[in-house]
Every structure is written in structure tokens, then in C-alpha cells.
C-alpha atoms as an extended CHARMM CRD file, in Angstrom:
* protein
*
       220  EXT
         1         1  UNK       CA              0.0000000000        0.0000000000        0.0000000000  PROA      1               0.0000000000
         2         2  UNK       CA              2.8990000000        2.5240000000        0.8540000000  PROA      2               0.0000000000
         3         3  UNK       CA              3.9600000000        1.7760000000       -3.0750000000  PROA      3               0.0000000000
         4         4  UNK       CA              0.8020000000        2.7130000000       -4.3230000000  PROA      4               0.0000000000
         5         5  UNK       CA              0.5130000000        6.0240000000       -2.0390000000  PROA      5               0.0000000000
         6         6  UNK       CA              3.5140000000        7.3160000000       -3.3590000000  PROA      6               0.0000000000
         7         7  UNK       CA              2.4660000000        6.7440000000       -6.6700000000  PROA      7               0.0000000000
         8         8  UNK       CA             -0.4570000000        8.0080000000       -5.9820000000  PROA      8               0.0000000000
         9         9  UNK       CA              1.5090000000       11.3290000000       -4.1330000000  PROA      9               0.0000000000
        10        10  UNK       CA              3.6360000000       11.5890000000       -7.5090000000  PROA      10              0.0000000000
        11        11  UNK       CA              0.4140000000       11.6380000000       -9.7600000000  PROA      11              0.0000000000
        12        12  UNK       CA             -1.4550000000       13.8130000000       -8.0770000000  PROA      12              0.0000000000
        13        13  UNK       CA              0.9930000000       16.5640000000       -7.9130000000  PROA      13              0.0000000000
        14        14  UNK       CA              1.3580000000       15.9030000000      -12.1270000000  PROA      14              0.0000000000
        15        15  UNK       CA             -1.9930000000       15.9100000000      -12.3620000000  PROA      15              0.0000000000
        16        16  UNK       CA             -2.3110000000       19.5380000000      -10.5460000000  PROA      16              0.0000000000
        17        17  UNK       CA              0.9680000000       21.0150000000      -12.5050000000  PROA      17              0.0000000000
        18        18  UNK       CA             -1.7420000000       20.4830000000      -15.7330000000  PROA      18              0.0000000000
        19        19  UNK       CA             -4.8730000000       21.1720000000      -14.1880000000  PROA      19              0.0000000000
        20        20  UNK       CA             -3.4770000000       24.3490000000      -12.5000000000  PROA      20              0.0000000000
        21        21  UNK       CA             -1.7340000000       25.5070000000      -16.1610000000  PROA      21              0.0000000000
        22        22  UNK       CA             -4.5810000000       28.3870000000      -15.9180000000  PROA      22              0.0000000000
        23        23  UNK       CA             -3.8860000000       30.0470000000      -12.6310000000  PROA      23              0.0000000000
        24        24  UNK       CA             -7.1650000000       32.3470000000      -12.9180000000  PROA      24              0.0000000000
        25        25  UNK       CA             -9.4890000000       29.6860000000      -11.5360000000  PROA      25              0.0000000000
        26        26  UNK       CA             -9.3580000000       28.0570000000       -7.9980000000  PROA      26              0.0000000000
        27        27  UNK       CA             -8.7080000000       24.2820000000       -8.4370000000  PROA      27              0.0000000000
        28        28  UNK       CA            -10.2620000000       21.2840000000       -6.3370000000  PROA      28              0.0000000000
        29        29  UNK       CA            -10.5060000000       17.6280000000       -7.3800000000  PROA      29              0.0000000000
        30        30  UNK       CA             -9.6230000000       13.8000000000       -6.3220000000  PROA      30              0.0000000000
        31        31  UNK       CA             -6.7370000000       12.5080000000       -7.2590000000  PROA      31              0.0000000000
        32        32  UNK       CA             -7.8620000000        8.8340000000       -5.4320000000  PROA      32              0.0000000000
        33        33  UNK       CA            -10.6880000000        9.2940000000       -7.2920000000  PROA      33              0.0000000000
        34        34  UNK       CA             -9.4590000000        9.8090000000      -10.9490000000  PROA      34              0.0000000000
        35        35  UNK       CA             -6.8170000000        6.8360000000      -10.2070000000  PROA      35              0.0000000000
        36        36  UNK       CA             -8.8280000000        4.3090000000       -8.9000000000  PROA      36              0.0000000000
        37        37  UNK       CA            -11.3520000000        5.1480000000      -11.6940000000  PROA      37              0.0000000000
        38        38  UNK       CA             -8.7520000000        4.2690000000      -14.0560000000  PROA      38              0.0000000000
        39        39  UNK       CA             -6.9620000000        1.4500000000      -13.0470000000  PROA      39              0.0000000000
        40        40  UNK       CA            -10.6380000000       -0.4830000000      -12.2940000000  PROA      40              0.0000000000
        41        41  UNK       CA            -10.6390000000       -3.2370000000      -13.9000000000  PROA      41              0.0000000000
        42        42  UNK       CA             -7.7660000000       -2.8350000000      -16.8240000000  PROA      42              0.0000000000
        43        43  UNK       CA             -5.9350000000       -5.6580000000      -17.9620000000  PROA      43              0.0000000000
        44        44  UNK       CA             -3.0830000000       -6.3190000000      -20.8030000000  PROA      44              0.0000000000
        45        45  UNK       CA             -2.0430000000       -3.6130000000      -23.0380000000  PROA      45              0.0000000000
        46        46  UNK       CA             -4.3560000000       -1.1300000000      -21.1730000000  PROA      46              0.0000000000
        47        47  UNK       CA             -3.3450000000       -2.0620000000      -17.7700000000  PROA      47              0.0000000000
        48        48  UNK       CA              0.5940000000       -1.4850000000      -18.4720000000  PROA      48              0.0000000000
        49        49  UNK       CA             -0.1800000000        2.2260000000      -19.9450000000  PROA      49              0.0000000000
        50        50  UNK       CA             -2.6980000000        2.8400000000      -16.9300000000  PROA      50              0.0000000000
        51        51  UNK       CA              0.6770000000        1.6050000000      -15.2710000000  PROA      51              0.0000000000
        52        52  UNK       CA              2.9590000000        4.0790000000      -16.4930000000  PROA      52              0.0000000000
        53        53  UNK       CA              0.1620000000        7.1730000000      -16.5360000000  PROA      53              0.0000000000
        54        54  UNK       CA             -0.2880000000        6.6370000000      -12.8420000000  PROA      54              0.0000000000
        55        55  UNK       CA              3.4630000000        6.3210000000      -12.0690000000  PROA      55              0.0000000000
        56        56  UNK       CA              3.7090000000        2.8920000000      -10.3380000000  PROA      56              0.0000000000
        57        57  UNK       CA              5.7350000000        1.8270000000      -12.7500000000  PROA      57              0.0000000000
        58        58  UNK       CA              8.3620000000        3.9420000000      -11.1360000000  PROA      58              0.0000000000
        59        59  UNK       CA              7.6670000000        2.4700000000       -7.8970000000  PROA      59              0.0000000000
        60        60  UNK       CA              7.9360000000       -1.2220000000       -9.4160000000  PROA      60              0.0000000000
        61        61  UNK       CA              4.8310000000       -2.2210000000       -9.3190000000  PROA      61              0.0000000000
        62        62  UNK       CA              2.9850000000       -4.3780000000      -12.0960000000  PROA      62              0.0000000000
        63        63  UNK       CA             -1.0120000000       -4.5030000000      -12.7280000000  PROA      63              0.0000000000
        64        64  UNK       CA             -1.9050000000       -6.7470000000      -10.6200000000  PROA      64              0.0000000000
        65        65  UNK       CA              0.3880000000       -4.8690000000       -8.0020000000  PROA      65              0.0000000000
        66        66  UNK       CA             -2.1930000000       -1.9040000000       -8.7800000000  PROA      66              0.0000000000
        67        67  UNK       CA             -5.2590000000       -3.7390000000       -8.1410000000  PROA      67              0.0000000000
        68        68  UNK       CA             -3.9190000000       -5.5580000000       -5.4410000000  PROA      68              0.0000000000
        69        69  UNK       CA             -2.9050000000       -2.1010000000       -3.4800000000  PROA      69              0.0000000000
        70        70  UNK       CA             -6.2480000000       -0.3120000000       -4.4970000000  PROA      70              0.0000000000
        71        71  UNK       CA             -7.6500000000       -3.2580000000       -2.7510000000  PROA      71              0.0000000000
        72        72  UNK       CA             -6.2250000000       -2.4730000000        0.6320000000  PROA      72              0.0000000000
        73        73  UNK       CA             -6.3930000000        0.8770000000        0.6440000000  PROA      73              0.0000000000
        74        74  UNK       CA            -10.1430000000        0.5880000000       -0.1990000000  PROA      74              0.0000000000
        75        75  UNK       CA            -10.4010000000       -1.8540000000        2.7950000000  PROA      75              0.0000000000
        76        76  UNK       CA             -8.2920000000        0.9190000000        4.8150000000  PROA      76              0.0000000000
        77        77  UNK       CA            -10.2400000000        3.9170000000        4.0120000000  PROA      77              0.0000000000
        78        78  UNK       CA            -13.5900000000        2.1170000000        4.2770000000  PROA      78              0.0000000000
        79        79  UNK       CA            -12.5390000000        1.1190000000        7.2650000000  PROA      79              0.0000000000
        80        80  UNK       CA            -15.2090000000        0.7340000000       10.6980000000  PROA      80              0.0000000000
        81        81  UNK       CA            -14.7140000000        2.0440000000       13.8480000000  PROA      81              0.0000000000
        82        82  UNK       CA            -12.5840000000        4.9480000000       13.7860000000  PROA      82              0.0000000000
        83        83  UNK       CA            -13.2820000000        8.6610000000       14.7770000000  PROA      83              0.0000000000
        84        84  UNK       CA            -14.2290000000       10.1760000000       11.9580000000  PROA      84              0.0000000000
        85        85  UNK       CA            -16.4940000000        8.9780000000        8.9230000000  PROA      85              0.0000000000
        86        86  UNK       CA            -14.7340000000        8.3310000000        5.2140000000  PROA      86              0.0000000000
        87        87  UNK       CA            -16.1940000000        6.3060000000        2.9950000000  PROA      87              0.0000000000
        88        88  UNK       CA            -15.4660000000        5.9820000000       -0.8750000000  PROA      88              0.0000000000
        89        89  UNK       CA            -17.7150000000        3.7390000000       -3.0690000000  PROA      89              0.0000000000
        90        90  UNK       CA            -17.3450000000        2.8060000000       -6.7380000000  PROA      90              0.0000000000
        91        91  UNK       CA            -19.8690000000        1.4090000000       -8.8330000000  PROA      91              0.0000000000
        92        92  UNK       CA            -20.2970000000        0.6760000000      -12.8880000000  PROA      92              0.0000000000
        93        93  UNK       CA            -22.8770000000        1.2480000000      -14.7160000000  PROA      93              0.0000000000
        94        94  UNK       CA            -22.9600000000       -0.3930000000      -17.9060000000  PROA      94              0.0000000000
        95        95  UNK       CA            -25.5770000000       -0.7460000000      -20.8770000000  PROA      95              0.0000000000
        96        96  UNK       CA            -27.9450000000       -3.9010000000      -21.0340000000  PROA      96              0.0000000000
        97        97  UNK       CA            -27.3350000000       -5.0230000000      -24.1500000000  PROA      97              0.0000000000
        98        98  UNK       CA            -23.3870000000       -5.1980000000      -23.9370000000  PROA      98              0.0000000000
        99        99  UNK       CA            -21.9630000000       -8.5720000000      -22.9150000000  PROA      99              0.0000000000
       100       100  UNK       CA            -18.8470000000       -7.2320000000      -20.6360000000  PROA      100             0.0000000000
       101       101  UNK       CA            -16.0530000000       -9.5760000000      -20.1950000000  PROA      101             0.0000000000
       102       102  UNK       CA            -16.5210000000      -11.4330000000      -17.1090000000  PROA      102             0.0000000000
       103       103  UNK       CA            -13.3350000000      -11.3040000000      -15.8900000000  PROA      103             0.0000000000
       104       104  UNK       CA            -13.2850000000       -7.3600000000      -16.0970000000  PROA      104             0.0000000000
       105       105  UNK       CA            -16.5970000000       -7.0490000000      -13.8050000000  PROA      105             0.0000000000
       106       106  UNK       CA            -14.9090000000       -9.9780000000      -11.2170000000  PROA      106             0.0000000000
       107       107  UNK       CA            -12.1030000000       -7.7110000000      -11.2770000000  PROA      107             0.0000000000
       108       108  UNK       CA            -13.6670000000       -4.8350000000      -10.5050000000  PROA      108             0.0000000000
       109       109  UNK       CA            -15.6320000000       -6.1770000000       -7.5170000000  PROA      109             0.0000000000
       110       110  UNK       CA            -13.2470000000       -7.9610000000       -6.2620000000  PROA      110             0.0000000000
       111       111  UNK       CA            -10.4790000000       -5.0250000000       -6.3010000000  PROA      111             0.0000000000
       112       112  UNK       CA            -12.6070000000       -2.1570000000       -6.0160000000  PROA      112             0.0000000000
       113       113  UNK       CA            -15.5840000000       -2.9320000000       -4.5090000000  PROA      113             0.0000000000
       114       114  UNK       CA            -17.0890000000       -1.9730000000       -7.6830000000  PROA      114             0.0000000000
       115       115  UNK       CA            -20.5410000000       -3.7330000000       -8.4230000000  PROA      115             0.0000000000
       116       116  UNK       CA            -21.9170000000       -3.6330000000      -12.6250000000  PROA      116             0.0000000000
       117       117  UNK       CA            -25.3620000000       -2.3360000000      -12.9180000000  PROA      117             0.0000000000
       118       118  UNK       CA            -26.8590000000       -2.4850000000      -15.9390000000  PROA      118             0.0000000000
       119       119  UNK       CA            -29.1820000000        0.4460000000      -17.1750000000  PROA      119             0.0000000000
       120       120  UNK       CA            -30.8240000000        1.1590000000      -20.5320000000  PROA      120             0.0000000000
       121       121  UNK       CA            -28.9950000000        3.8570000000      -21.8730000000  PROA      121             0.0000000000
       122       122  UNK       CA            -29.8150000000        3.1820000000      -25.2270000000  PROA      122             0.0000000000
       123       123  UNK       CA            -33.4140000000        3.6250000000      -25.1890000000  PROA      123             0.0000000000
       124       124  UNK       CA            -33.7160000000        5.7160000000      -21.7030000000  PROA      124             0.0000000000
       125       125  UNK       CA            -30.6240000000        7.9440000000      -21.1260000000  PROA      125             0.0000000000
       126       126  UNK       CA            -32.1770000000       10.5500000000      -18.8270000000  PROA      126             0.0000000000
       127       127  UNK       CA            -33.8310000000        8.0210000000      -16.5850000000  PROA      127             0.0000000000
       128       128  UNK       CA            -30.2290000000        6.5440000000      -16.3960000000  PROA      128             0.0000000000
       129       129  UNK       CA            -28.6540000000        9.8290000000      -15.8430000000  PROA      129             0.0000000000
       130       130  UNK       CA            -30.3030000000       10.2630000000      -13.2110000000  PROA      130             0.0000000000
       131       131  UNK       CA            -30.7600000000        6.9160000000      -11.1950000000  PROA      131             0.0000000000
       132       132  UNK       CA            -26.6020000000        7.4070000000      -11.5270000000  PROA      132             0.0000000000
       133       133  UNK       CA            -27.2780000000       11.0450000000       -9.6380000000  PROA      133             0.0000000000
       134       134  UNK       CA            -29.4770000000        9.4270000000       -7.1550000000  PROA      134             0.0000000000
       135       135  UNK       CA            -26.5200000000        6.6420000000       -6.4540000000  PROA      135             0.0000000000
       136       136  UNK       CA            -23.6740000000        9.1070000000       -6.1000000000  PROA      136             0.0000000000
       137       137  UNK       CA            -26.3090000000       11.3130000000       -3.7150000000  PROA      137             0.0000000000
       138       138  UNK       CA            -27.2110000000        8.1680000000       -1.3370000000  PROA      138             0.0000000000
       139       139  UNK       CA            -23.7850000000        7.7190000000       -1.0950000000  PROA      139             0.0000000000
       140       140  UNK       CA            -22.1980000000       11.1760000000       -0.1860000000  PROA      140             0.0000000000
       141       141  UNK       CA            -25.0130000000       12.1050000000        2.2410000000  PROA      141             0.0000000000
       142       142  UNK       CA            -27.0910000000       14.0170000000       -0.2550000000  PROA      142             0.0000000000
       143       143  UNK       CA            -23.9880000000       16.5350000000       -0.5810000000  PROA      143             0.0000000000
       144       144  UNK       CA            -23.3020000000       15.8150000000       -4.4940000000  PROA      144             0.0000000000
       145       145  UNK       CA            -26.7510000000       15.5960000000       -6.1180000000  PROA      145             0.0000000000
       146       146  UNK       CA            -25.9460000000       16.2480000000       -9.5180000000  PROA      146             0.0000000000
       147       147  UNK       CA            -23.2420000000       15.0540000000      -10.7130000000  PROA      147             0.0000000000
       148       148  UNK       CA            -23.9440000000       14.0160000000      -14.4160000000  PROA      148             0.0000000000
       149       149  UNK       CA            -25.5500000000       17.4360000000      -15.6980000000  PROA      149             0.0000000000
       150       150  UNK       CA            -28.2620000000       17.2460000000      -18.5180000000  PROA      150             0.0000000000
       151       151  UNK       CA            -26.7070000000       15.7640000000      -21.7270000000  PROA      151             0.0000000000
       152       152  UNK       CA            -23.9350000000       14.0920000000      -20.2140000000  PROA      152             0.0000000000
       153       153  UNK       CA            -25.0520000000       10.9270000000      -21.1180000000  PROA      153             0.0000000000
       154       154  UNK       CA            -26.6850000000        9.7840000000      -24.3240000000  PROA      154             0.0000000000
       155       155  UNK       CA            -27.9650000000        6.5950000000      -26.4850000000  PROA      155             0.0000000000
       156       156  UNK       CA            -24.0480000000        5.7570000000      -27.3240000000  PROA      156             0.0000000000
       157       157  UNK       CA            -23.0340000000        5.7950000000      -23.9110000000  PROA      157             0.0000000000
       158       158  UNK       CA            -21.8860000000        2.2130000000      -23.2580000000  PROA      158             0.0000000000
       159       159  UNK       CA            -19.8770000000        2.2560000000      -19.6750000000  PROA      159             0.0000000000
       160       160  UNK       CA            -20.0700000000        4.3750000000      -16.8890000000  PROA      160             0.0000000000
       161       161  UNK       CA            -17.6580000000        4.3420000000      -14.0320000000  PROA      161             0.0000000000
       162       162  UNK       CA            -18.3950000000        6.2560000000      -10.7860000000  PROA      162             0.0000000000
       163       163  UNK       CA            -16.2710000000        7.2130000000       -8.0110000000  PROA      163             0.0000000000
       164       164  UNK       CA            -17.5210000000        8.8670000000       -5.1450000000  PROA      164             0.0000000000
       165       165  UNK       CA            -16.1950000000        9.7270000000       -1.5500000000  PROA      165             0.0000000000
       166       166  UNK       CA            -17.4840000000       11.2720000000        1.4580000000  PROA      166             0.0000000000
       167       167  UNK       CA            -15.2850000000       13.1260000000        4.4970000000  PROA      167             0.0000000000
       168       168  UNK       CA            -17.0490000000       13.9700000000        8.0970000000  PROA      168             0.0000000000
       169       169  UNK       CA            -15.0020000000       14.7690000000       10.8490000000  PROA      169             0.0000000000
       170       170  UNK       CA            -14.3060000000       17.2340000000       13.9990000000  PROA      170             0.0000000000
       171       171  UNK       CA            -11.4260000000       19.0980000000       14.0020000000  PROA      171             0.0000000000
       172       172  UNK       CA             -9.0470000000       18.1890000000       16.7530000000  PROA      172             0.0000000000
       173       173  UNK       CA             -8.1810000000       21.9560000000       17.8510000000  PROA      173             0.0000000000
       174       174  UNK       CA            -11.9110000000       23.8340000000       17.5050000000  PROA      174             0.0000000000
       175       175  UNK       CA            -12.6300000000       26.8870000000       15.2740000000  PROA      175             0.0000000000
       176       176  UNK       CA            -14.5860000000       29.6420000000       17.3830000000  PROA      176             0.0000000000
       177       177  UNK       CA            -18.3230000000       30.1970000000       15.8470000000  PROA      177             0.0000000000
       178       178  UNK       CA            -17.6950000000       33.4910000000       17.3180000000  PROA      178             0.0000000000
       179       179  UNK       CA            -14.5360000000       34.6400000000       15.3690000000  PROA      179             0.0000000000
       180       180  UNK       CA            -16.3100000000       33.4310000000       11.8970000000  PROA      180             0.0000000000
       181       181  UNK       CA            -16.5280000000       36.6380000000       10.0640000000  PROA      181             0.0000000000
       182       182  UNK       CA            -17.5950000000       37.9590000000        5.9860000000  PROA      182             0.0000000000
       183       183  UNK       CA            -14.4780000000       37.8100000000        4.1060000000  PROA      183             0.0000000000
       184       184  UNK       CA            -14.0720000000       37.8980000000        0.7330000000  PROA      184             0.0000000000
       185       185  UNK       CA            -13.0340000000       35.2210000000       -1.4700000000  PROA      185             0.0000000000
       186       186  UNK       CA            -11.5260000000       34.5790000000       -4.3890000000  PROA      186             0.0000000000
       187       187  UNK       CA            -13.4890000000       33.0380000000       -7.2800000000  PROA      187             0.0000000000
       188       188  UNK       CA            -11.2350000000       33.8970000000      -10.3200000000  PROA      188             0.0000000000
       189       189  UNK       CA             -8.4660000000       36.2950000000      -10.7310000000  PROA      189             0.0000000000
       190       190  UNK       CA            -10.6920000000       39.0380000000      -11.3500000000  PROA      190             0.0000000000
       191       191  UNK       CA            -14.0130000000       37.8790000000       -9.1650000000  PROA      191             0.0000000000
       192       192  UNK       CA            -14.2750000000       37.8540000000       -5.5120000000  PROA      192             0.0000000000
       193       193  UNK       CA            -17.1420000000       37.1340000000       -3.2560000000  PROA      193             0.0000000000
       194       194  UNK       CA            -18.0900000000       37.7940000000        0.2220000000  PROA      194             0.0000000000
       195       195  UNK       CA            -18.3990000000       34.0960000000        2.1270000000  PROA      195             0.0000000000
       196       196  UNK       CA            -18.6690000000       33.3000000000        6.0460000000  PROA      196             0.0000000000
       197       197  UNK       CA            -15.0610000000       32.5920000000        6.9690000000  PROA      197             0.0000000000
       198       198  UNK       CA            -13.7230000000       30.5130000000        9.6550000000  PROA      198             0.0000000000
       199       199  UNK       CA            -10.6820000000       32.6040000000       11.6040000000  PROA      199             0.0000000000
       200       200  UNK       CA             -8.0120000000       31.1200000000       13.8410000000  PROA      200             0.0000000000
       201       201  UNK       CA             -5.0850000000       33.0860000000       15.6600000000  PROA      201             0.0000000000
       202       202  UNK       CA             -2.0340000000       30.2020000000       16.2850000000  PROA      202             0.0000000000
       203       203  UNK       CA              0.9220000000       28.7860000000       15.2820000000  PROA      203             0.0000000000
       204       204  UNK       CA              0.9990000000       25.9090000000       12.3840000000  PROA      204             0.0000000000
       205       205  UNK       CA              3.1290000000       23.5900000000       10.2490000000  PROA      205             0.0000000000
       206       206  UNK       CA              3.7410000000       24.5750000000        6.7900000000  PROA      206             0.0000000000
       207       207  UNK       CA              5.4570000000       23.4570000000        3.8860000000  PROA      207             0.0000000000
       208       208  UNK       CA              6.7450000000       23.9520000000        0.5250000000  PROA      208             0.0000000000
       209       209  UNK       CA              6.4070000000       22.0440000000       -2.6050000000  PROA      209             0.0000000000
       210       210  UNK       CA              8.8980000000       23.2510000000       -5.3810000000  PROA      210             0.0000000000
       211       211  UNK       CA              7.3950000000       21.2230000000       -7.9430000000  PROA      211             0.0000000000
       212       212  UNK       CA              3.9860000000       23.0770000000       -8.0170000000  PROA      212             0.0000000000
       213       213  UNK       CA              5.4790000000       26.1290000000       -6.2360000000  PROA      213             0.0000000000
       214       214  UNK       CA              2.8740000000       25.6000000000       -3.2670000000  PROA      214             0.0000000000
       215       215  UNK       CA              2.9890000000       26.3560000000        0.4410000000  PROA      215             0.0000000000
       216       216  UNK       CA              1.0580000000       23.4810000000        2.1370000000  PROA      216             0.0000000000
       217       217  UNK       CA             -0.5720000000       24.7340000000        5.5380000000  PROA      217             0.0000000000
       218       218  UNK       CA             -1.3580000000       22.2320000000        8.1410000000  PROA      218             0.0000000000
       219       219  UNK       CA             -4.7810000000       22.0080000000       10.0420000000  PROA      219             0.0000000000
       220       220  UNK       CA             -5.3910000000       19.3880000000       12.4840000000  PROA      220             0.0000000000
């Protein structure tokens, strides 16, 4: 698992050198998410590009190193009992009339906890759309309720695969409801907008990333 987090680690910070290439917008995404998402289920030729793209290659690891270390770190972040509440659930969807390789959906389950359901995109796209959109909402407390917008799918749609992962948990040092104040944020580089703002005096760990030329500040 430590190989794959470190893979993970490198491929994230790639992955937000490209996604952060326009430095007008604020940027915010999963980088568990995307990888997991892509290395579900991929075998052969696939599997050994999926490989390289999420640098475990580097960390000599092979495919079924990949699945096997999504595996436990699905079983560790799903994990009962602990303080806080993170769960992360992944599910395929995949049109009724396509015969999917076996082997591909008992991969999936077994490494990613990934069930197939099949839905008629074909003949009922919207309906699908949104059953998907119900899933995702069930599963992230009602937090992300749309997350295939209108048109997203359509009647040539033959696979989708969903990722979704929900955080709850106390801060170990409380912020003061008192001290949270109107502050303006940024949007864009031109756009700001006034939003209620959390405020702590203290003293914190922070860091630098060179790569990404990022100061990491730490909240606990």
C-alpha cells in the first residue's frame, strides 16, 4: 500500500501542474478518485499504460500490483470504527445489451468494490442519468446531487464508471463560531465574493512544494 501512495503522491501533484496551467481559476478535485477510476478493472495492453500514466511503474509495481494495493487501501479507508467517517464507493454502470467480459466485472468487484449495474442507456438515457445522480447522492449524504448534468449521457453511452467519496469529521483543535466573520473570497483572478469565513489566531506547520510552487498549511 505505501507503493501505491507514493504513486499516488507523484500523480497527483502531475496531475495539478496540468490542471493548475490556468492560474485564474481556484482548483479542487480527487486525485484517489481519478486513479482508482482508471486502473478499475484494466488488464493487458491497457493495464501497463494505466501503469505508467499513474506512475507505479516507477515504484515497481505491475497490474496486478495496482489492483492488489487499491484493494487495501479501499479496505483501509472504508474502514469501521474509527473517529471520523470516510467512505469511498465505486460502482459501474454499464448498458444492457453489452456482454462485458466477465473477468473485467470480477475484477472490478473484487479489487474495487465496484458492483456492474446495468441500465438502458440506449433507449432511456435521462432516466439513467439520473438513477446514476441518485446513487452518487445516497452515497455522499445528499452533498453531491448532480453530478452528471443534462446531456452528459446519451444513447451511445456504453460504460459508466463512478467514483464517489465522502469526508465527516471534527477538528481536533476547535474553530470559534464566534470569530467566523464575511471575508471575501476569491473566485477567479478578477471575481471575488463575500463568504462566512472561519478565523483562527495560532501557530501551524507549513510546507513547501517546489514542484507546483505551493505552500502546504497544516490544520489538524
Amino acid at each position: 500500500m505505501d507503493t501505491l501512495s507514493k504513486a499516488n503522491d507523484t500523480f497527483a501533484i502531475n496531475l495539478l501542474k496540468k490542471l493548475g496551467e490556468d492560474k485564474s481559476k481556484n482548483m479542487f478535485f480527487s486525485p484517489f478518485s481519478i486513479s482508482s477510476a482508471l486502473a478499475m478493472g484494466a488488464g493487458g495492453d491497457t493495464a501497463a499504460q494505466i501503469v505508467q500514466a499513474l506512475y507505479f511503474s516507477k515504484s515497481g509495481g505491475g497490474s496486478e500490483d495496482v489492483h492488489q494495493g487499491f484493494q487495501t487501501l479501499l479496505a483501509e479507508v472504508n474502514r469501521a470504527g474509527t473517529q471520523y467517517l470516510l467512505r469511498t464507493a465505486n460502482r459501474l454502470f454499464g448498458e444492457k445489451s453489452f456482454d462485458f467480459n466477465l473477468s473485467f466485472k470480477d475484477s472490478c468487484l473484487k479489487f474495487y468494490q465496484a458492483e456492474m449495474e446495468e441500465l438502458d442507456f440506449f433507449k432511456a438515457a435521462e432516466e439513467a442519468r439520473k438513477h446514476i445522480n441518485t446513487w452518487v447522492a445516497n452515497k455522499t449524504e445528499g452533498k453531491i446531487t448532480e453530478l452528471l448534468p443534462p446531456n452528459s449521457v446519451n444513447q451511445s453511452t456504453p460504460l459508466v464508471l463512478v467514483n464517489a467519496i465522502y469526508f465527516q469529521g471534527n477538528w481536533d483543535s476547535q474553530f470559534s463560531k464566534h470569530q467566523t466573520q464575511e471575508r471575501p473570497f476569491k473566485v477567479s483572478k478578477n471575481e471575488q465574493k463575500p463568504v462566512q469565513m472561519m478565523f483562527k489566531k495560532s501557530t501551524f506547520y507549513m510546507t513547501y512544494v517546489g514542484e507546483i510552487f505551493t505552500k502546504i498549511l497544516v490544520l489538524l
